[in-house]
C-alpha positions as CSV (number, residue, x, y, z in Angstrom):
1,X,123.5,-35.5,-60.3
2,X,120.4,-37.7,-60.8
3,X,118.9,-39.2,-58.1
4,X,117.4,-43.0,-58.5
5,X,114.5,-43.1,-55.8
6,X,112.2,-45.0,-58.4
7,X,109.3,-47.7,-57.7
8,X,109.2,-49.2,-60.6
9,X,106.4,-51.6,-60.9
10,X,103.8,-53.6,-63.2
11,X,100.2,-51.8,-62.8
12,X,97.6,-53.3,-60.7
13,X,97.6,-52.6,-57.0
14,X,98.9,-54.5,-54.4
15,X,96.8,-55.0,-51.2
16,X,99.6,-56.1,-48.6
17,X,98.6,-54.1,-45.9
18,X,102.0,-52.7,-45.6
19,X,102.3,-50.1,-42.8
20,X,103.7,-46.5,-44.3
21,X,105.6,-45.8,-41.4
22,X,108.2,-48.4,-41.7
23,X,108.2,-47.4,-45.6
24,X,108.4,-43.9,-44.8
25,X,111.9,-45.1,-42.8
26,X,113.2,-46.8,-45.3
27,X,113.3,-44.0,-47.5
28,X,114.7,-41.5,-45.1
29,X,117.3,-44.4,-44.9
30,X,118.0,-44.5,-48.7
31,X,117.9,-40.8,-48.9
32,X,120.7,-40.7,-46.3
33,X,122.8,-42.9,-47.9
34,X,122.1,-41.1,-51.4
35,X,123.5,-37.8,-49.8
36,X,126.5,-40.2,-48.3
37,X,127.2,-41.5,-51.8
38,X,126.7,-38.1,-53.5
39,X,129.6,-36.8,-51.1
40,X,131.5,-39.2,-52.1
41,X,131.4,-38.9,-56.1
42,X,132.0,-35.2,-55.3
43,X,135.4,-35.8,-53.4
44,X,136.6,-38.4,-55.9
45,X,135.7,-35.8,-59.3
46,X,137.7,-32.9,-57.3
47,X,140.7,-35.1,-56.8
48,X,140.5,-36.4,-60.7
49,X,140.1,-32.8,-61.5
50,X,143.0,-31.7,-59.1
51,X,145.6,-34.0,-60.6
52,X,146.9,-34.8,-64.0
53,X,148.1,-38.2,-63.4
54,X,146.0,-41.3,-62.4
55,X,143.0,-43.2,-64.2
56,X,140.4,-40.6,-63.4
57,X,139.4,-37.3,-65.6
58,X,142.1,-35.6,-65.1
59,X,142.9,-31.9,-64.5
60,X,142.2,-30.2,-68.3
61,X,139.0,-32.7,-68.6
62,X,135.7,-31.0,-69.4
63,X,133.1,-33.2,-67.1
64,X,130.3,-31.6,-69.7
65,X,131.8,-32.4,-73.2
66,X,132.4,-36.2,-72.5
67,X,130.6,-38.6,-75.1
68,X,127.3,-40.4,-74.2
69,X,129.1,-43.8,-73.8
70,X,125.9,-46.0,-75.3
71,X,127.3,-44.9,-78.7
72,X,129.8,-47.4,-79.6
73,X,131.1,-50.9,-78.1
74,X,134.3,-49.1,-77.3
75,X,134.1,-45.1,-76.4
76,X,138.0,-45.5,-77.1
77,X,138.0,-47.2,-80.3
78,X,134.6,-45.5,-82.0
79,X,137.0,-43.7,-84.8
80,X,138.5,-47.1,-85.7
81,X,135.7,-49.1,-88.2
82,X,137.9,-51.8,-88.0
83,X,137.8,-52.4,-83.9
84,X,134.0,-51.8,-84.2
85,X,133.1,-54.3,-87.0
86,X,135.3,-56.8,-85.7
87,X,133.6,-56.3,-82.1
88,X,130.0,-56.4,-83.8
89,X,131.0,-59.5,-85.5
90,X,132.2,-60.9,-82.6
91,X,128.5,-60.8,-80.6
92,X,127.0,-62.2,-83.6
93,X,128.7,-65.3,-83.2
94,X,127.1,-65.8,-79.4
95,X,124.2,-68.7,-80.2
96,X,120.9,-67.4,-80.3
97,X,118.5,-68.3,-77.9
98,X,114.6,-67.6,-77.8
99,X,112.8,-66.7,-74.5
100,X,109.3,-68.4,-73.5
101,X,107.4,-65.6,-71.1
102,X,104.4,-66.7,-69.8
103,X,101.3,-65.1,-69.3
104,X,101.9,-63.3,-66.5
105,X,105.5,-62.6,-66.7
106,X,107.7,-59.7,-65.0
107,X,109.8,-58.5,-68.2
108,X,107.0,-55.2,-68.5
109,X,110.1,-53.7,-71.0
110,X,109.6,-56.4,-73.8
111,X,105.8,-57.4,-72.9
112,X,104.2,-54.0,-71.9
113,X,106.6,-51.3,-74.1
114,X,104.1,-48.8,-74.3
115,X,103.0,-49.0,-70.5
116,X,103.9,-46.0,-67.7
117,X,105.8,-49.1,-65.9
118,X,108.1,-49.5,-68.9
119,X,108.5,-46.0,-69.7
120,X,109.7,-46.2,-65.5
121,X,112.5,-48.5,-66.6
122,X,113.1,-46.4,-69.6
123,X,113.9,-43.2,-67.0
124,X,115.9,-45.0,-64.9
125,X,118.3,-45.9,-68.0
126,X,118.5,-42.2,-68.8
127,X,119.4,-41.3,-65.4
128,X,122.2,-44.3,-65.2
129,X,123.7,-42.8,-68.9
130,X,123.8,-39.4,-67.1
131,X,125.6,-40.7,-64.4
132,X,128.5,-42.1,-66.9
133,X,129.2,-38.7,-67.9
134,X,131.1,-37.9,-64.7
135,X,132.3,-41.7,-63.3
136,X,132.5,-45.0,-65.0
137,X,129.9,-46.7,-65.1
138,X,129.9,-49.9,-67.8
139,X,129.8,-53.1,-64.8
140,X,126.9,-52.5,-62.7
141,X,125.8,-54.7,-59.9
142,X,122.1,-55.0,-58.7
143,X,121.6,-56.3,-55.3
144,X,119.0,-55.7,-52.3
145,X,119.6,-56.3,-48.8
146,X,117.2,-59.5,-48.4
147,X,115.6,-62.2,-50.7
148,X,112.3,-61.5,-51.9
149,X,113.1,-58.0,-52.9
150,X,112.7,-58.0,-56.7
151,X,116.6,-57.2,-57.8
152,X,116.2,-60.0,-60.7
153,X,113.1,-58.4,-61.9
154,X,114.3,-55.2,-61.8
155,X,118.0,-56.5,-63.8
156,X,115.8,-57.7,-66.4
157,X,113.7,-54.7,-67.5
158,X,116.4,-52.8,-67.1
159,X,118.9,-54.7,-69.5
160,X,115.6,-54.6,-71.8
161,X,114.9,-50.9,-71.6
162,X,118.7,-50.1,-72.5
163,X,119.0,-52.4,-75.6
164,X,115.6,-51.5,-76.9
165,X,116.0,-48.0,-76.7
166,X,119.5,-47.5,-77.3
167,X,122.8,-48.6,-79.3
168,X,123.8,-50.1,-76.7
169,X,125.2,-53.9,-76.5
170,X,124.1,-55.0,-73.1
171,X,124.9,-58.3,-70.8
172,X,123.3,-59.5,-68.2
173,X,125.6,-61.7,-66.1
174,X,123.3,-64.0,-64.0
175,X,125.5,-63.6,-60.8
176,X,123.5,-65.5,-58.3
177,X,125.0,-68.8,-59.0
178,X,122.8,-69.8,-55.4
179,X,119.6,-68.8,-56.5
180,X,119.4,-68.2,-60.3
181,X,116.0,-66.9,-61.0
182,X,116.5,-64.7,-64.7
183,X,116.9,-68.3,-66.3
184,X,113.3,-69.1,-65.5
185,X,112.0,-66.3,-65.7
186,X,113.5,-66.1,-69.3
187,X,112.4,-69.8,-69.7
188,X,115.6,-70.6,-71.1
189,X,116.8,-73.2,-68.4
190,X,119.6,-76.1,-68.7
191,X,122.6,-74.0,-71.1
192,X,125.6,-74.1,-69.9
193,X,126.9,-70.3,-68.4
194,X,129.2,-68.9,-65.6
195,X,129.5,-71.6,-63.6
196,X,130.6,-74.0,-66.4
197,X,133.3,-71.1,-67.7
198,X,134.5,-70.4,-64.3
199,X,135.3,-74.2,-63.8
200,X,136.7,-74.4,-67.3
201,X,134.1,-76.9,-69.0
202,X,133.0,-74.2,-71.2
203,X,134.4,-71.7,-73.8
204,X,133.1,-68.0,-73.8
205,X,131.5,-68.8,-76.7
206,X,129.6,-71.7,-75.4
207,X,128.4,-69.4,-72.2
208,X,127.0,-66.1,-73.4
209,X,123.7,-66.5,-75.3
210,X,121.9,-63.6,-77.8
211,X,118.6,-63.4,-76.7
212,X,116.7,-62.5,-79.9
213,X,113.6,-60.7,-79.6
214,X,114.7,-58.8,-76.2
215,X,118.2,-57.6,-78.5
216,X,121.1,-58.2,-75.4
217,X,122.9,-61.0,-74.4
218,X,122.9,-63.0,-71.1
219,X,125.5,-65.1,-69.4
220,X,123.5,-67.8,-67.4
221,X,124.8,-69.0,-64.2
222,X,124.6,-72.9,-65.0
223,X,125.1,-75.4,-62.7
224,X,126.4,-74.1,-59.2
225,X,128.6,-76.4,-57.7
226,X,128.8,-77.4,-53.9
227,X,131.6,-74.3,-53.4
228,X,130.1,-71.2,-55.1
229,X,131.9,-68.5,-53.0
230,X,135.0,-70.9,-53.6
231,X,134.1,-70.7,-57.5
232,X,134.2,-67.1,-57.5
233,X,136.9,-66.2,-55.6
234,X,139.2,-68.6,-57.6
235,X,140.8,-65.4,-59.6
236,X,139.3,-65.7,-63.1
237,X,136.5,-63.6,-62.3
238,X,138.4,-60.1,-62.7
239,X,139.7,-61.9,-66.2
240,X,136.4,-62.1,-67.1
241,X,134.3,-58.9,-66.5
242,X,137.8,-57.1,-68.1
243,X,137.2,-59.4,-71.2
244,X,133.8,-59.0,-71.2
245,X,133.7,-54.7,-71.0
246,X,135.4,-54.8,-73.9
247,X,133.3,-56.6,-76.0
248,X,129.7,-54.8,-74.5
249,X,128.6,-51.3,-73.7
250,X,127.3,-52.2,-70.3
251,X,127.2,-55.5,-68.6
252,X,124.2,-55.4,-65.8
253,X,125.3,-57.9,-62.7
254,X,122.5,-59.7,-61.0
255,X,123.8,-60.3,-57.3
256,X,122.3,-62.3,-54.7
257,X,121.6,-60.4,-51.8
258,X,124.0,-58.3,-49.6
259,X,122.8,-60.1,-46.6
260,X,123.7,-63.2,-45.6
261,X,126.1,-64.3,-48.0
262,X,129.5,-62.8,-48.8
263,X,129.0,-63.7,-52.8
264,X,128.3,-59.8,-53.3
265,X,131.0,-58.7,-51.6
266,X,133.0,-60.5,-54.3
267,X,131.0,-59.2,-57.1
268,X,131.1,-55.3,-55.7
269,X,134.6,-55.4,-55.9
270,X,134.8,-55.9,-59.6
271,X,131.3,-53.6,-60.4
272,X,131.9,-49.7,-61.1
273,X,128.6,-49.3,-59.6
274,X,126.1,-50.7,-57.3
275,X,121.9,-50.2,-57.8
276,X,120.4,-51.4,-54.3
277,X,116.7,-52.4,-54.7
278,X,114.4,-51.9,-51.4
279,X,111.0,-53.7,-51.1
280,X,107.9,-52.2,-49.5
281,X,106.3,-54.4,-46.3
282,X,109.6,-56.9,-47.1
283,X,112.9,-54.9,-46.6
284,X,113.0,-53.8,-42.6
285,X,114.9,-50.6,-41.2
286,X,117.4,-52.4,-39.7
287,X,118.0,-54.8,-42.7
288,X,118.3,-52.0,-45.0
289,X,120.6,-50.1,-42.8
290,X,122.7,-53.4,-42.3
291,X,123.3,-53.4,-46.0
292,X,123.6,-50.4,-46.6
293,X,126.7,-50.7,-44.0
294,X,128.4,-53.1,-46.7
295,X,128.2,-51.2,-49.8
296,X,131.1,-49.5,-50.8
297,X,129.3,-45.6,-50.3
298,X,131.4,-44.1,-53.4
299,X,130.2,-47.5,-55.6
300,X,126.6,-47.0,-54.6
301,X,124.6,-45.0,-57.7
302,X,121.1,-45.3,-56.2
303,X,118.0,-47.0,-55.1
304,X,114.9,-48.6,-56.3
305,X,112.1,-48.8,-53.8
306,X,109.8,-51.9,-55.2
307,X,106.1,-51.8,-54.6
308,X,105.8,-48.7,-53.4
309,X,102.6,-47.0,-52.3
310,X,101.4,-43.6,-50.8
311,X,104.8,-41.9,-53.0
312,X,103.5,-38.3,-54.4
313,X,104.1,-38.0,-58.0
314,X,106.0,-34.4,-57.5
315,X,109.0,-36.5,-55.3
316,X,111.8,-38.3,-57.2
317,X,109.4,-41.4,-56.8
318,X,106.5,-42.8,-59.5
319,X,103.8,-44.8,-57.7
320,X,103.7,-48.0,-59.4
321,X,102.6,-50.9,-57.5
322,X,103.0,-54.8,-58.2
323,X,102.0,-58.5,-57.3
324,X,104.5,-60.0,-54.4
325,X,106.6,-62.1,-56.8
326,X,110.0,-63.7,-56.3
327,X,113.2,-62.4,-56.5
């Protein structure tokens, strides 16, 4: 089982002054709760394997013979030509939208494809398409513990690294309605997304954009309304990640934070797997351990540790390091 302890950053060096001994207990925090989750996938694979009823493996399944899932829109359905050129069609229809990076923008996937810090983000995807060969694994939610930690960032490249170097048809849902930052960072602000669906002033159709030269699709979160947590609690949400994993191979969640705000706790109960980002001279023992304390332990895949220093390169970490951006 794959472990995610990655630092996965652009590649200058950033001079923060950060102190390696609260970094150095933060990652004996993240390893903990890696071994924690580990135990956990383990107990729920022997009970699938134990029993031939229920929505898991089951008892004659062969853990080692089951499908990469990036193949096709729909494991299930990838005999049928039908399902799959109807489901093709389908996310051709989504209108097209072209992004406007600037100079010095975070999406190292798209603008720096041939750098170590991409090739980072292309790992991590490999390890995440390992892990879907023993648990489901198509809605994943990226969160942190704080603001300022980098998860939106990080839920870019890594939409970009799967659809750039896989079949795959990936969404990224922009679920911090709060604090929306992939929009801008995209630099494709004002179009109508989740919120407008969610409050039924917008059809699917009108919500989810193609996003041309990156090659996924994103659902903005438009314009939050005074009652987000009200917003997403209202039901529809469950209606529309089930819609939504049948029409795309993986559909990457960006969350707000674990801590304050209870928005996540929503989210996490609809993901099939949570990816907690970390920040070096930011995320504090007792913040991480605090969130940590609210993630489901059998939903949580992994960790990224962002700007990370002093890391040897024989760990499960790569020493990238990164300007203090936001989230």
């Amino acid at each position: 089982m794959s472990q995610i302890f990655n630092a996965l950053q652009r590649s200058e060096v950033e001079r923060s002054g950060d102190q390696p001994g609260a970094q150095l207990e933060a990652e004996e925090v993240l390893r903990n709760a890696e071994r924690l989750a580990a135990s956990g996938w383990e107990d729920t694979l022997r009970k699938a394997k134990s029993s031939s009823k229920g929505t898991g493996l089951g008892a004659s399944a062969d853990i080692s013979a089951l499908p990469d899932m990036q193949l096709s829109l729909d494991p299930a359905n990838a005999s049928d030509p039908i399902a799959l050129e109807e489901r093709l069609s389908l996310l051709s229809q989504f209108k097209p939208l072209d992004i406007a990076l600037t100079s010095d923008n975070c999406l190292v996937s798209f603008s720096e494809q041939d750098g170590p810090v991409a090739e980072a983000f292309r790992l991590l995807g490999v390890r995440l398409r390992d892990l879907r060969r023993t648990r489901p694994l198509k809605k994943m939610l990226v969160t942190s513990t704080i603001p300022q930690e980098g998860k939106s960032i990080i839920s870019a490249n890594l939409a970009c690294a799967l659809a750039g170097s896989t079949q795959q048809k990936v969404l990224l849902v922009e679920g911090d309605v709060r604090r929306p930052a992939l929009t801008e960072m995209l630099g494709i602000q004002g179009n109508p997304g989740l919120c407008e669906w969610l409050q039924g002033e917008s059809s699917l159709m009108n919500s989810i954009y193609r996003l041309r030269e990156l090659e996924f699709w994103i659902m903005p979160a438009g314009v939050s309304p005074s009652n987000p947590l009200e917003l997403l609690q209202s039901g529809k949400l469950a209606s529309l990640l089930n819609q939504l994993a049948e029409w795309f191979d993986t559909i990457i969640i960006d969350s707000p934070p674990v801590l304050p705000l209870a928005d996540t706790s929503v989210w996490m109960r609809h993901a099939d797997g949570v990816l907690l980002i970390a920040r070096q001279g930011k995320t504090e023992k007792h913040q991480l351990k605090r969130g940590l304390e609210a993630i489901n332990r059998e939903k949580l895949i992994g960790a990224v540790i962002n700007s990370s220093k002093n890391l040897p390169h024989s760990d499960y970490y790569y020493h990238y390091s990164a300007k203090n951006r936001r989230n």
